[in-house]
Each structure stands twice: as C-alpha cells, then as structure tokens.
PyMOL commands that place a pseudoatom at each C-alpha (Angstrom):
pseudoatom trace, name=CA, resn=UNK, resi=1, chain=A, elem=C, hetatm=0, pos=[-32.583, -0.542, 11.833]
pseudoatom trace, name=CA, resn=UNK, resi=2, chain=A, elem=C, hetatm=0, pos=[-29.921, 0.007, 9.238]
pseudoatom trace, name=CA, resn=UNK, resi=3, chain=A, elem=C, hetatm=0, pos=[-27.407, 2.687, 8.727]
pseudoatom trace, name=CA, resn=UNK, resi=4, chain=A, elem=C, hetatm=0, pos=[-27.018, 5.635, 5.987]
pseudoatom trace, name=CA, resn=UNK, resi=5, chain=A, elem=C, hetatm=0, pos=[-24.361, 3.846, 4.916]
pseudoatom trace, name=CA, resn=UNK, resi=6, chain=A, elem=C, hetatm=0, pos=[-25.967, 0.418, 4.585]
pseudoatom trace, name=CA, resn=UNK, resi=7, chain=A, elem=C, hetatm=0, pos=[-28.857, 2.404, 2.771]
pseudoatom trace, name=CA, resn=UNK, resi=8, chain=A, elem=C, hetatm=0, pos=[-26.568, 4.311, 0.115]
pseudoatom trace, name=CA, resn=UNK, resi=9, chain=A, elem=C, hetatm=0, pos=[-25.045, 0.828, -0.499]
pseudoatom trace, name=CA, resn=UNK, resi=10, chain=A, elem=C, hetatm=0, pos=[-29.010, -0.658, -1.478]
pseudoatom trace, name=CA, resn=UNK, resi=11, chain=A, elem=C, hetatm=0, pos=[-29.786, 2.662, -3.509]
pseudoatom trace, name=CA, resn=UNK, resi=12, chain=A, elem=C, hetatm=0, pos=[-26.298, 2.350, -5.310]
pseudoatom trace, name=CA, resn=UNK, resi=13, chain=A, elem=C, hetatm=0, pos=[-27.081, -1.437, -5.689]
pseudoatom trace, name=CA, resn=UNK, resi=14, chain=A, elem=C, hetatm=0, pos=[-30.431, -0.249, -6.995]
pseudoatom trace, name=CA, resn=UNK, resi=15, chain=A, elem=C, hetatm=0, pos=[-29.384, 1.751, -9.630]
pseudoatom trace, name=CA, resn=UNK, resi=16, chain=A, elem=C, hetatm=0, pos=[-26.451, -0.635, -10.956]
pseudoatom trace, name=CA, resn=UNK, resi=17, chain=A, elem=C, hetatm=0, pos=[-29.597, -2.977, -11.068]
pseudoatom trace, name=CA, resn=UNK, resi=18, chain=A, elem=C, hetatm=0, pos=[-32.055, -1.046, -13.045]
pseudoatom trace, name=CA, resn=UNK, resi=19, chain=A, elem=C, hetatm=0, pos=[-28.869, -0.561, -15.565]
pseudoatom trace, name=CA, resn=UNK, resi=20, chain=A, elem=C, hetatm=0, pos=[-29.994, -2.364, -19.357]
pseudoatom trace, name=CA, resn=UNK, resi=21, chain=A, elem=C, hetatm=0, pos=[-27.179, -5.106, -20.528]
pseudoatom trace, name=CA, resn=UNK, resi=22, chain=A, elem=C, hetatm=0, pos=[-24.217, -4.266, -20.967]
pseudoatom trace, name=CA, resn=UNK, resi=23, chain=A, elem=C, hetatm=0, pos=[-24.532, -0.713, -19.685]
pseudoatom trace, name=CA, resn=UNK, resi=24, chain=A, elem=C, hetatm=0, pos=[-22.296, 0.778, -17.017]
pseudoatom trace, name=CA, resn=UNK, resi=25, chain=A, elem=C, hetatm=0, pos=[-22.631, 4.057, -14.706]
pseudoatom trace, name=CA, resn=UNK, resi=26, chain=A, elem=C, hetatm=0, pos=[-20.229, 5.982, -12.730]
pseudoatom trace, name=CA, resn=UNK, resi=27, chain=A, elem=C, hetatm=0, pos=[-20.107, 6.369, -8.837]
pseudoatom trace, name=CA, resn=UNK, resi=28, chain=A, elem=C, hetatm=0, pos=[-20.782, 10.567, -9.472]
pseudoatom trace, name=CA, resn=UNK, resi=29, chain=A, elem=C, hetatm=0, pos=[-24.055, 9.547, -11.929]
pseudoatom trace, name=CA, resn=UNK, resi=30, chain=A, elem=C, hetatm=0, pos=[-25.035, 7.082, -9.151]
pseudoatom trace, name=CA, resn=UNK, resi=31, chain=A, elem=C, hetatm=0, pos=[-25.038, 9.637, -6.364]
pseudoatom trace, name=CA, resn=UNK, resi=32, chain=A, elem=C, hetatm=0, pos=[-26.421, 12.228, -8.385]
pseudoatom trace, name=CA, resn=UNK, resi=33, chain=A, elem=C, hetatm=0, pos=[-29.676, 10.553, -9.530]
pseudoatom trace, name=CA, resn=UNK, resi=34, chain=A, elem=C, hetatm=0, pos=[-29.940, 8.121, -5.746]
pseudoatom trace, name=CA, resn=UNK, resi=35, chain=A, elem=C, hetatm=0, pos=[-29.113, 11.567, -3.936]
pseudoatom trace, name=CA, resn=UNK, resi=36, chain=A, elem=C, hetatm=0, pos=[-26.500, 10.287, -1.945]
pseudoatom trace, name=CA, resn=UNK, resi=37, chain=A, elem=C, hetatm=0, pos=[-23.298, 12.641, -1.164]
pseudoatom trace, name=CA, resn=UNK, resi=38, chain=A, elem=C, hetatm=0, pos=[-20.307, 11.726, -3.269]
pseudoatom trace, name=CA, resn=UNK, resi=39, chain=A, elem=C, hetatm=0, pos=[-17.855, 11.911, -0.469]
pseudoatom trace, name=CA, resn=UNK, resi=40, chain=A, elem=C, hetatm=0, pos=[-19.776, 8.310, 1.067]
pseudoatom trace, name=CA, resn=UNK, resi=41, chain=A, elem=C, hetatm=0, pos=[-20.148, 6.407, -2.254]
pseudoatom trace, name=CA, resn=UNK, resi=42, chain=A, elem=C, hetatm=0, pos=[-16.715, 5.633, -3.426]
pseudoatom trace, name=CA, resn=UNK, resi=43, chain=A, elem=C, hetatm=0, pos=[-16.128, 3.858, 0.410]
pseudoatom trace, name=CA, resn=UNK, resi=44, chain=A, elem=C, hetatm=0, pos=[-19.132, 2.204, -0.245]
pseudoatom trace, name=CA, resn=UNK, resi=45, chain=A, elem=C, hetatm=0, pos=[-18.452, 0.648, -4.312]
pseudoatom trace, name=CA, resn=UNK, resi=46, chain=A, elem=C, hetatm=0, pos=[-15.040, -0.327, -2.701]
pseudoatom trace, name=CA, resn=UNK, resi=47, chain=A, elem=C, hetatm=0, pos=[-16.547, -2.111, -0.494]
pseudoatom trace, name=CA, resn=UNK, resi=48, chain=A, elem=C, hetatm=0, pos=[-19.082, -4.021, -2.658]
pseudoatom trace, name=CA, resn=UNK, resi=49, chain=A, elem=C, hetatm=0, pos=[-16.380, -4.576, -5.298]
pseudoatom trace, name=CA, resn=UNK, resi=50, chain=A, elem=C, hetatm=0, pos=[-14.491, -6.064, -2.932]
pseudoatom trace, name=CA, resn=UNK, resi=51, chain=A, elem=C, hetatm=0, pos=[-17.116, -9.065, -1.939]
pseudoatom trace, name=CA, resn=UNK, resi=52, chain=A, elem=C, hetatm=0, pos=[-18.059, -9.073, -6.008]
pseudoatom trace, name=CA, resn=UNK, resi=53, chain=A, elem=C, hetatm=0, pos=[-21.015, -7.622, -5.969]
pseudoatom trace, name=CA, resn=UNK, resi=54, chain=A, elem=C, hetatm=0, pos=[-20.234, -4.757, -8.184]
pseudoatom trace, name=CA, resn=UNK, resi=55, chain=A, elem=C, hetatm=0, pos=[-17.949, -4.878, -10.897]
pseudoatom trace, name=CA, resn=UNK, resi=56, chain=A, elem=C, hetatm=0, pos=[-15.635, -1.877, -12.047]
pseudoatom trace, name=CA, resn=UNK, resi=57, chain=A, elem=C, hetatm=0, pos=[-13.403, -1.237, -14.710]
pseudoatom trace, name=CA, resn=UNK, resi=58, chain=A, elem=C, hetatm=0, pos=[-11.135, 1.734, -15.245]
pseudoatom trace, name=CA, resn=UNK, resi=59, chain=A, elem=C, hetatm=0, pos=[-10.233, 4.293, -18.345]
pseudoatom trace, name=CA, resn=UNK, resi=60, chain=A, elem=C, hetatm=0, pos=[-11.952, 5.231, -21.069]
pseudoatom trace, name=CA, resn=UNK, resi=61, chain=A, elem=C, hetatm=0, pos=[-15.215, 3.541, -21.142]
pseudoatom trace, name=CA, resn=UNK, resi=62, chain=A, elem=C, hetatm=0, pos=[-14.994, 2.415, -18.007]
pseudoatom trace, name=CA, resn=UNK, resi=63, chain=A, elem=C, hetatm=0, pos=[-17.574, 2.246, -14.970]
pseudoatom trace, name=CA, resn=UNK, resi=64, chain=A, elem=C, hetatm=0, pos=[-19.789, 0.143, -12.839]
pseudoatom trace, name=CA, resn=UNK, resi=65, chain=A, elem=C, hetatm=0, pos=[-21.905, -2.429, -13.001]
pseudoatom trace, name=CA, resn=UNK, resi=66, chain=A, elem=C, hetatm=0, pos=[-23.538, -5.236, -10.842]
pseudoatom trace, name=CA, resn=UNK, resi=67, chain=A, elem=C, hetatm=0, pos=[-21.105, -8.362, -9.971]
pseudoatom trace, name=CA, resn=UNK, resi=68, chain=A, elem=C, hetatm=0, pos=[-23.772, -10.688, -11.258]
pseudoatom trace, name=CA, resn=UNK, resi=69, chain=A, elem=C, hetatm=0, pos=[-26.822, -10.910, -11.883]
pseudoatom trace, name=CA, resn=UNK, resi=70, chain=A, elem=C, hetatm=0, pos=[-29.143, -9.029, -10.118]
pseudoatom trace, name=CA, resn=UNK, resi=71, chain=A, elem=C, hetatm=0, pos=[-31.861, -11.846, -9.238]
pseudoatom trace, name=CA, resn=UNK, resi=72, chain=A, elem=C, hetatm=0, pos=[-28.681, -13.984, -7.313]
pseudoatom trace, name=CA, resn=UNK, resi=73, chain=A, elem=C, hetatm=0, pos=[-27.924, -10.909, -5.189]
pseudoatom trace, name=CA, resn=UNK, resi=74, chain=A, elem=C, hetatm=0, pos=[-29.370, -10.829, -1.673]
pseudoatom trace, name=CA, resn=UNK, resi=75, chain=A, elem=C, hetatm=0, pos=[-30.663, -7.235, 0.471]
pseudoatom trace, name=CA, resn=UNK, resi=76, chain=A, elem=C, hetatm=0, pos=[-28.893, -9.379, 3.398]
pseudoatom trace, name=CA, resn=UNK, resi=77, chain=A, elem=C, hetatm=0, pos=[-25.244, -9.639, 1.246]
pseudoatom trace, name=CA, resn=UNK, resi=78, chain=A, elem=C, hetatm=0, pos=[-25.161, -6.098, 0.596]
pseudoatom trace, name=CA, resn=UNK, resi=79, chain=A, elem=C, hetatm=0, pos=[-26.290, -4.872, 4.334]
pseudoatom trace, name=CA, resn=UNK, resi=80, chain=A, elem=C, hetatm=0, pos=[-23.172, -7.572, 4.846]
pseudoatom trace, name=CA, resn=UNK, resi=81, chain=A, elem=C, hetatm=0, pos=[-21.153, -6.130, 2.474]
pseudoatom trace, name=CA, resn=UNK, resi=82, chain=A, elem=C, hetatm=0, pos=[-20.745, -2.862, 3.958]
pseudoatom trace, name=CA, resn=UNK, resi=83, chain=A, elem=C, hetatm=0, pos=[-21.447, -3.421, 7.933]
for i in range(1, 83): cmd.bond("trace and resi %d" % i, "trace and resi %d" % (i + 1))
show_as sticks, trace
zoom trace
C-alpha cells in the first residue's frame, strides 16, 4: 500500500514525463491538471529534486522537468524518493 504522498509524487513524475523535449511545467500546472492540492506538491518536487529525479530552474522561463530520462527512472526510486 502506498501513501497520498508517494502517489502525488508518481502523478507529478507522470506529468514531467509526458512533457515533449525541452519543455518544462510548473509545480501549480502540475497539480492543477494531476488534481493534487498545491499545498503537498512543492514538499514533494523538493524532495525529488533533491535525489535528481526532477530538475528545476528558477526566473523567467523557468520550471520543471524530469532529472533524466524518463525510461532510466524507476516507480521503486520515486516511492524511495519521497518515503
């Protein structure tokens, strides 16, 4: 059994995933279209930046975007990630 918090870390992983290139997305645009509440999912990037599997970059342009490529990332890293 997993946690809420283990599963808003797949659905945000999800989305960063299904992102094309170069393309980044914001934690709000995440939880908005994965319907997770925005109060969870900053804990949660933080978390996955932290072990590199997301990537973020600040100002102007900035975002989020998957760490590496998404065919070298594991479901068991991320549920390791945040637990």
């Amino acid at each position: 059994m997993i946690t809420k918090k283990t599963e808003y870390a797949i659905r945000a992983m999800w989305e960063l995933a299904n992102l094309n290139g170069s393309e980044q997305s914001t934690a709000n645009r995440i939880a908005q279209r994965q319907g997770i509440p925005p109060k969870y999912l900053p804990q949660i990037i933080s978390e996955l930046t932290r072990t590199g599997l997301v990537s973020s970059s600040r100002g102007f342009g900035g975002g989020l975007r998957l760490g590496r490529q998404a065919s070298d990332i594991t479901l068991l890293e991320i549920i390791e990630a945040v637990q």
